[in-house]
C-alpha positions as CSV (number, residue, x, y, z in Angstrom):
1,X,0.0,0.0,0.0
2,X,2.9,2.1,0.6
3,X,4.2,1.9,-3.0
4,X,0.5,2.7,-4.3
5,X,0.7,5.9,-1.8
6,X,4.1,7.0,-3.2
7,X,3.0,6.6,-6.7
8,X,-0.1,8.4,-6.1
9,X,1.6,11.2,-4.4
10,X,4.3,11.4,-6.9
11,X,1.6,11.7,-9.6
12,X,0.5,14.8,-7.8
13,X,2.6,16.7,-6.9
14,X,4.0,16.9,-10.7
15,X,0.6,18.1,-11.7
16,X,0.8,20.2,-9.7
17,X,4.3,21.7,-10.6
18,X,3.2,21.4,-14.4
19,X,0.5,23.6,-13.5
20,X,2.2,26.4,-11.7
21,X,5.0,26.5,-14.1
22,X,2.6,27.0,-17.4
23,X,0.4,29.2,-15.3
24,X,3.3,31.6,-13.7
25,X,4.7,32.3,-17.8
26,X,3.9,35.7,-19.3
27,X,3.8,37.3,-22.2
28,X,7.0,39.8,-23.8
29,X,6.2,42.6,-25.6
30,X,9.2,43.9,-27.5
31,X,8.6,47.8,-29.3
32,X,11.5,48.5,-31.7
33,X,13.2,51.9,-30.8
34,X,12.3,52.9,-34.3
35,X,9.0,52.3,-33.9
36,X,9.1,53.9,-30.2
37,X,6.9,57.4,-29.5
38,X,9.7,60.0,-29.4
39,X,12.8,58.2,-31.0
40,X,13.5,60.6,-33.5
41,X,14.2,62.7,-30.9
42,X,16.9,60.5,-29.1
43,X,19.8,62.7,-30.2
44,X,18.6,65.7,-28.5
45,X,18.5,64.6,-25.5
46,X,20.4,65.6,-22.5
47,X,23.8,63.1,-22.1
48,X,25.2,60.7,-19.3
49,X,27.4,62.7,-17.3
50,X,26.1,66.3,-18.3
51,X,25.9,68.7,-14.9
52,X,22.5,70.3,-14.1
53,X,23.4,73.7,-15.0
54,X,24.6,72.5,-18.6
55,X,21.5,70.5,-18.9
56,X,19.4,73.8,-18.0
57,X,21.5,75.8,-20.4
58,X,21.0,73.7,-23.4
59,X,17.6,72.6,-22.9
60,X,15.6,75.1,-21.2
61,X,14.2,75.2,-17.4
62,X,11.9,71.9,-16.9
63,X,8.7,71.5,-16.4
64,X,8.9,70.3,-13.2
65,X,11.7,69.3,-10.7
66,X,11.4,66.1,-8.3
67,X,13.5,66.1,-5.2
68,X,16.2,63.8,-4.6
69,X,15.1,60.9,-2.9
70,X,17.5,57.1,-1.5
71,X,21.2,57.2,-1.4
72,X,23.4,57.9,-3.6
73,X,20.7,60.8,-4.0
74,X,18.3,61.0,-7.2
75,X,16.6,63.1,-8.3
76,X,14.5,64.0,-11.5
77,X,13.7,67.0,-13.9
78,X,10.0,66.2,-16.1
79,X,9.8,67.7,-19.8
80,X,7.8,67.7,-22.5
81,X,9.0,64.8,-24.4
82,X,11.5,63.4,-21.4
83,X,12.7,62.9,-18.0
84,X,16.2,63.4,-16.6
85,X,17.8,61.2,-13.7
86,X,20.4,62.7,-11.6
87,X,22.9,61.6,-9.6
88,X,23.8,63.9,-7.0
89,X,24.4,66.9,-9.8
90,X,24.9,64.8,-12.7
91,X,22.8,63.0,-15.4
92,X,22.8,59.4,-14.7
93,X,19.8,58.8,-17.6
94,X,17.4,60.1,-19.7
95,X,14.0,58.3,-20.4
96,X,12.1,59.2,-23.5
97,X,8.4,59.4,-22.6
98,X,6.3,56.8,-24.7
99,X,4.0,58.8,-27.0
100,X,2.0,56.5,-29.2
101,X,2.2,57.0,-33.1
102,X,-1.0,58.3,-34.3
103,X,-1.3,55.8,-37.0
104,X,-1.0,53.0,-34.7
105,X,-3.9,53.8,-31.9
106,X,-7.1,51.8,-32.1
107,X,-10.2,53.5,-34.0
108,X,-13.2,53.6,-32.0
109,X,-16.6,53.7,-33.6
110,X,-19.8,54.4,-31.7
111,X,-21.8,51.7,-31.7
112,X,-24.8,52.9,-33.7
C-alpha cells in the first residue's frame, strides 16, 4: 500500500508543478526603438554625465523638478517629451516618454 501511496503522491505533486510553471509564464512585448513614441528625438537629449546647469543651459528650465530621494541621492527633472535622472548633480539617464504613433492607436466607432 505504501508503494501505491508514493505513486499516487508522486503523480500529484507533478501536476501540480506542471501547473504552476505553465500558469506563472507571461507574455514579452518587445517595441523597436524605431518604432518607439519620441525616438526621433533621441539625439537631442540631455547626455550621461552632463551637470544640471549645462542640462538647464542647453535645454531650457523643466517643467517640473522632483527632489532627490534614496542614497546615492536621485533626483528627476519632467519635460515635455522626457525625463532626466540625476545623480547627486549629474545625469545618470534620460528616459524618453512613450507617446503612441498616431497611426498605430485603435479607431473607435460608436456603436450605432
Amino acid at each position: 500500500m505504501t508503494t501505491f501511496r508514493s505513486y499516487t503522491l508522486l503523480a500529484l505533486s507533478l501536476s501540480l508543478g506542471l501547473g504552476l510553471s505553465t500558469a506563472a509564464s507571461a507574455d514579452r512585448v518587445e517595441i523597436p526603438v524605431g518604432q518607439q513614441g519620441g525616438a526621433e528625438k533621441a539625439g537631442e537629449v540631455p547626455t550621461n554625465g552632463m551637470t544640471q546647469a549645462r542640462v538647464e543651459s542647453r535645454f531650457g528650465a523643466p517643467q517640473e523638478r522632483r527632489s532627490a530621494v534614496g542614497d546615492p541621492p536621485i533626483s528627476s527633472w519632467v519635460y515635455e517629451d522626457y525625463v532626466v535622472y540625476f545623480e547627486h548633480d549629474r545625469v545618470l539617464r534620460t528616459v524618453l516618454k512613450h507617446r503612441p504613433r498616431a497611426e498605430a492607436a485603435p479607431s473607435r466607432t460608436n456603436g450605432g
